[in-house]
C-alpha positions in Angstrom: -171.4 92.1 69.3 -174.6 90.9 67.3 -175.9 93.7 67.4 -173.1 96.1 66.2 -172.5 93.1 63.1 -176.4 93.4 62.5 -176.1 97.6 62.3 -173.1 97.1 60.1 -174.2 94.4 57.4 -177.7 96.8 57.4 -175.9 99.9 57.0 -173.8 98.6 53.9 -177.4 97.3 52.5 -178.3 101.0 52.6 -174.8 102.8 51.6 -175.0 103.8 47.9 -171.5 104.7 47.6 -170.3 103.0 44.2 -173.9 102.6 43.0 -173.2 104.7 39.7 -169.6 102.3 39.1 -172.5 99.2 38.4 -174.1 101.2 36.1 -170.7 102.5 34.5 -169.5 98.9 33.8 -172.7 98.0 32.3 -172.5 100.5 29.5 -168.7 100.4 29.3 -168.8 97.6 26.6 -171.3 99.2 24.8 -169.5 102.3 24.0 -166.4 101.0 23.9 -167.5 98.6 20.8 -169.6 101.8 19.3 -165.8 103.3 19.3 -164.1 100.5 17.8 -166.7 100.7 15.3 -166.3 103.9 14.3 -162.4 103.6 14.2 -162.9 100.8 12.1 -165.1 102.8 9.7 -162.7 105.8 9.4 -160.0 103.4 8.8 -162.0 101.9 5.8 -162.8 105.2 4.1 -159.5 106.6 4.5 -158.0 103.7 2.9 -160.7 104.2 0.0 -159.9 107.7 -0.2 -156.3 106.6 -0.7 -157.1 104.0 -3.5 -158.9 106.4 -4.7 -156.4 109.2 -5.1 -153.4 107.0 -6.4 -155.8 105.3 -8.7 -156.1 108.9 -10.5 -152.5 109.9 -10.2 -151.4 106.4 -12.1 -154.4 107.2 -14.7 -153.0 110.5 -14.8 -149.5 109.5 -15.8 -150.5 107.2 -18.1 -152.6 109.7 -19.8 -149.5 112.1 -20.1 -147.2 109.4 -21.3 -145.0 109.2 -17.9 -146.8 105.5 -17.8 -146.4 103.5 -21.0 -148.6 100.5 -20.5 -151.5 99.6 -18.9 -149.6 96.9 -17.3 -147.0 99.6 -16.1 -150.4 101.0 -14.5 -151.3 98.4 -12.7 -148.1 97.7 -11.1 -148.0 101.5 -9.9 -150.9 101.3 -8.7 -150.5 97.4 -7.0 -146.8 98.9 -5.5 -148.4 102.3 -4.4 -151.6 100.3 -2.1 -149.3 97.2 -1.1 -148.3 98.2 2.5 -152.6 99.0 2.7 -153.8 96.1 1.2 -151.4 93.3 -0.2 -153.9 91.4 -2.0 -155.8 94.6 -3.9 -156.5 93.5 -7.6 -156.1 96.3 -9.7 -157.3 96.1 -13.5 -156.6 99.0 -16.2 -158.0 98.8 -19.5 -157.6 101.7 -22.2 -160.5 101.6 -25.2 -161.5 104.7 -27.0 -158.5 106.6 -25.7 -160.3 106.2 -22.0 -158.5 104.8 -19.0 -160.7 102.9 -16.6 -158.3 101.9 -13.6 -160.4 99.8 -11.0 -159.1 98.5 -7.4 -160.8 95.7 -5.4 -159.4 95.7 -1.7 -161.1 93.1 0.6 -161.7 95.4 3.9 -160.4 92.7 6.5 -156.7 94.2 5.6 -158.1 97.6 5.9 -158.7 97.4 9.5 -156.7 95.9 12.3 -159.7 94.4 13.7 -163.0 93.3 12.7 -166.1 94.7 14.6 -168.7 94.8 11.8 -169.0 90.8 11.3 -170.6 91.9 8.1 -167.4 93.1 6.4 -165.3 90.0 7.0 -165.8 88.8 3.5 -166.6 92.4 1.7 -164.4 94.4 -0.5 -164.1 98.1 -1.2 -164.1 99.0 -4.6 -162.6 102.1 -6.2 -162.7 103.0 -10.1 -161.2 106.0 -11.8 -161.1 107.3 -15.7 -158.9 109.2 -17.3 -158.9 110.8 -21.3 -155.8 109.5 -22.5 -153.9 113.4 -23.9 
């Protein structure tokens, strides 16, 4: 009975079935997190591509007199990002006949999850200007 134990434990030292599912769990983690981060990225930029966009449609209407006030801007703008990021600022200013709308977003609300530890404290910022018609 030795001997057949001894044949057995020496032929499971030599078996390399389930050699590659070591290697697989080592790298795993790594691409998973390379995943995240690019999920995380694309969630950032699309978010700044949406400031971005009703940044210029609120300089827009102001411009054509469908917004009356600056402060009228801002508010479009602050109601338009709220469910994206709830604490954006958003500054308009109008000198020279130019609108300059700017948004601040801090990119910890842009993501569900933070992989970058970088971008914890950082915030996306997103200007547009419009000649007031």
């Amino acid at each position: 009975m030795t001997g057949t134990w001894r044949a057995r434990l020496t032929a499971f030292g030599r078996c390399e079935n389930g050699s590659m599912t070591i290697e697989a769990m080592l790298w795993i983690p790594f691409f998973f997190t390379m995943l995240l981060m690019m999920v995380q990225g694309t969630m950032i930029f699309t978010a700044k591509t949406t400031a971005l966009r009703v940044t210029q449609d609120a300089n827009r209407a102001f411009a054509v007199g469908r917004i009356t006030s600056t402060a009228d801007t801002q508010a479009y703008v602050s109601a338009h990002l709220a469910m994206l990021s709830p604490h954006a600022t958003v500054t308009t200013t109008l000198i020279n006949n130019r609108i300059t709308t700017t948004v601040a977003m801090p990119t910890a609300e842009l993501s569900g999850f933070a992989v970058f530890p970088g971008l914890r404290g950082a915030r996306i910022s997103v200007s547009a200007q419009q000649m007031k018609e």
